[in-house]
C-alpha positions as MATLAB code, in Angstrom:
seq = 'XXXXXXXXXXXXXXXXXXXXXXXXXXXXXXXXXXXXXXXXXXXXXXXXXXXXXXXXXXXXXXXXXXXXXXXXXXXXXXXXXXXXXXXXXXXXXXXXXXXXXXXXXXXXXXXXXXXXXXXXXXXXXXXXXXXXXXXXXXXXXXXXXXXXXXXXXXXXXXXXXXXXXX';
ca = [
     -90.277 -105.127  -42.269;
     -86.572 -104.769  -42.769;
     -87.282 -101.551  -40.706;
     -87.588 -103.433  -37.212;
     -87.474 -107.383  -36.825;
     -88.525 -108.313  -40.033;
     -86.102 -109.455  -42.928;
     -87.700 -107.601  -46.088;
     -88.454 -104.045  -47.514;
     -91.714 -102.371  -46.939;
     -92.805 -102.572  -50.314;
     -91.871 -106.333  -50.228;
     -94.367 -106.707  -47.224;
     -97.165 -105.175  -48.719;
     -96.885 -106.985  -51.782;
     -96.712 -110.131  -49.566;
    -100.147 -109.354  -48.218;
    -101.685 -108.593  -51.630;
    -100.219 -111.627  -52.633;
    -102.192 -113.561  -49.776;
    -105.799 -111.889  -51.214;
    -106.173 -109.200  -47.802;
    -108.051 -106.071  -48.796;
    -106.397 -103.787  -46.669;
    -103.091 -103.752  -44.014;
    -100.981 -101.578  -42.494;
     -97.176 -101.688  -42.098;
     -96.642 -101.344  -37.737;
     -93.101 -101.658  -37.155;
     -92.014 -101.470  -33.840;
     -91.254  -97.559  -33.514;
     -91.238  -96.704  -36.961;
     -93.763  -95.367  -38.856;
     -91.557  -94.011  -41.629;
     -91.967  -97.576  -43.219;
     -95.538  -97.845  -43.606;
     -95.449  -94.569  -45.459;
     -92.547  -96.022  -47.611;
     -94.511  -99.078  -48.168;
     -97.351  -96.636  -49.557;
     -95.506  -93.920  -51.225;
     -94.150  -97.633  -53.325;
     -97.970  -98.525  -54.859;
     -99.024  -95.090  -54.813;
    -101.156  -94.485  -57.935;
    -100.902  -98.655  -59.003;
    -103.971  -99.901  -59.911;
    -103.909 -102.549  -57.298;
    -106.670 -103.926  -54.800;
    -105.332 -103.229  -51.758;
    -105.473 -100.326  -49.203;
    -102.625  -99.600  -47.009;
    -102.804  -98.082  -44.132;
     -99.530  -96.089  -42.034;
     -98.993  -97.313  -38.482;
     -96.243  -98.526  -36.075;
     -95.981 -100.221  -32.747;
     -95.332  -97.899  -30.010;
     -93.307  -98.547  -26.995;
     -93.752  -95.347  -24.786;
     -90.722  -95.172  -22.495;
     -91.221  -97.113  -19.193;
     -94.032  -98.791  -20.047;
     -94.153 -102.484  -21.375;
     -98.080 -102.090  -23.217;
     -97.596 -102.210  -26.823;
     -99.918 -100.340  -28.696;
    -100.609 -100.257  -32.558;
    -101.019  -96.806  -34.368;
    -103.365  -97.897  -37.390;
    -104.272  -95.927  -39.787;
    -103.028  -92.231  -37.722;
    -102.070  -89.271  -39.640;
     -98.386  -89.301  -38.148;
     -96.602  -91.048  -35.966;
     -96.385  -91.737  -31.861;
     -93.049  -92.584  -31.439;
     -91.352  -89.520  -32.743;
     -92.708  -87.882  -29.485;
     -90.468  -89.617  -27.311;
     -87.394  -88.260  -28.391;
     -87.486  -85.742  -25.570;
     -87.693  -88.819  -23.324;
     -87.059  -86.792  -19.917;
     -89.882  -84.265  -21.314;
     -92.301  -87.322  -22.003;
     -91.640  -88.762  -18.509;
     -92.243  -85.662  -16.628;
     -95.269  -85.370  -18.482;
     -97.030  -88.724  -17.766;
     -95.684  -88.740  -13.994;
     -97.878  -85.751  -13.536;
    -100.688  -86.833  -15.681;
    -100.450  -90.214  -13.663;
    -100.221  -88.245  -10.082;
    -104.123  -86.360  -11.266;
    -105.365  -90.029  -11.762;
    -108.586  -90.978   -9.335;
    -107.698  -93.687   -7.379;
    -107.016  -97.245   -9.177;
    -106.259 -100.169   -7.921;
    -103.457 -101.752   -5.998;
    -100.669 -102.860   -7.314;
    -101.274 -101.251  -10.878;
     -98.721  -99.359  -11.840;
     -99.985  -95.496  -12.248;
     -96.768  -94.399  -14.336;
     -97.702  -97.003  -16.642;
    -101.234  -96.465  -17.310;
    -100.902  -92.985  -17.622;
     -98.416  -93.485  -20.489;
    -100.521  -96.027  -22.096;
    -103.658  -94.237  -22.225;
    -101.709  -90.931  -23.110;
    -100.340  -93.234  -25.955;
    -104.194  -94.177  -27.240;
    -105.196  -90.658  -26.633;
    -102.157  -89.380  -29.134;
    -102.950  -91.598  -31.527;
    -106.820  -91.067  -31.564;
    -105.646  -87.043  -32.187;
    -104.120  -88.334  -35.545;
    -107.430  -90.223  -36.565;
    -106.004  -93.456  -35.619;
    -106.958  -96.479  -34.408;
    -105.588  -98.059  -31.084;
    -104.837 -101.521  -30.499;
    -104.007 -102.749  -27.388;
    -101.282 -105.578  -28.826;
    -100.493 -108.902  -27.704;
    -101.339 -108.257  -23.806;
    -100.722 -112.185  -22.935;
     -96.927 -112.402  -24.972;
     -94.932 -114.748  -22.700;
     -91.464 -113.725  -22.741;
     -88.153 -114.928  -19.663;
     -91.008 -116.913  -17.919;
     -93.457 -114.252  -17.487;
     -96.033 -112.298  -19.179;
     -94.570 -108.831  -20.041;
     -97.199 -106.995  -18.600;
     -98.721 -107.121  -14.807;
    -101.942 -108.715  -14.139;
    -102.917 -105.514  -12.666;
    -102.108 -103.362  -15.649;
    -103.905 -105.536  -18.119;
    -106.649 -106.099  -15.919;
    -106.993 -102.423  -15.272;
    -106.799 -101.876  -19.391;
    -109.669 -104.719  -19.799;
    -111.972 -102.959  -17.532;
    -111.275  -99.423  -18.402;
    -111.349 -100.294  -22.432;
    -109.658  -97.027  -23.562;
    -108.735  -98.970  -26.576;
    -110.461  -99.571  -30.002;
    -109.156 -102.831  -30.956;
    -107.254 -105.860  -29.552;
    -104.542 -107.992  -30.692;
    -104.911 -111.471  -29.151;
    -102.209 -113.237  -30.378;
     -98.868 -111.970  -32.096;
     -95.425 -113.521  -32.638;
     -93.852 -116.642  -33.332;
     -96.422 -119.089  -31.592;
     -94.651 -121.715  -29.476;
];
């Protein structure tokens, strides 16, 4: 939505996807859930064939994994604001990890599975999103990360492809 890089309102963007025929969606902004509950609170108590879920796309400091909140209770993102607390916390949760392999980035795999972990606590679902995006040249996140995330699995869904397709 208008909320991140979209163009219209959260209530516009649900009524897009009722338009289309889905049965259910959920509003994921990137680090905002505020809108999917906007885009709720709009249709609540309209007789309309559609469920909408809350969620946002999280971005956990330092870390390039996405990861989609659907359906959680409350938001990820809001946790970061004491970024310097959040960092401390996932360097030491990443310094009690059992060996992994080399070249994977502990930091970030600490912070990503903290991230799934957080939003499993709020009855969400995780989605590890768009792990092959292409972006300067380059996928965005290491081989060894996303490897590493494929074998370990501590996500519940998977978002193949995202974006503007090239």
């Amino acid at each position: 939505s208008n909320y991140s890089d979209g163009v219209e309102a959260p209530a516009y963007v649900a009524g897009a996807c009722r338009r289309a025929g889905l049965d259910f969606m959920a509003l994921t902004d990137h680090g905002c859930y505020a809108s999917s509950v906007e885009a709720r609170a709009r249709y609540d108590g309209a007789p309309i064939d559609l469920r909408i879920y809350p969620g946002e796309e999280v971005h956990a400091p330092g870390n390039p994994v996405h990861i989609v909140n659907f359906g959680g209770s409350s938001g990820i993102t809001e946790l970061f604001r004491d970024e310097a607390a959040f960092r401390a916390e996932i360097t030491a949760l990443a310094e009690k990890l059992p060996p992994t392999p080399e070249g994977l980035d502990r930091y970030q795999y600490a912070a990503s599975t903290w991230v799934f972990d957080k939003i499993r606590e709020r009855g969400g679902l995780c989605m590890f999103a768009h792990p092959y995006w292409f972006t300067d040249r380059r996928y965005y996140i290491s081989e060894a990360l996303c490897s590493y995330l494929f074998e370990k699995q501590p996500f519940d869904a998977l978002e193949l492809i995202s974006g503007f397709g090239a």
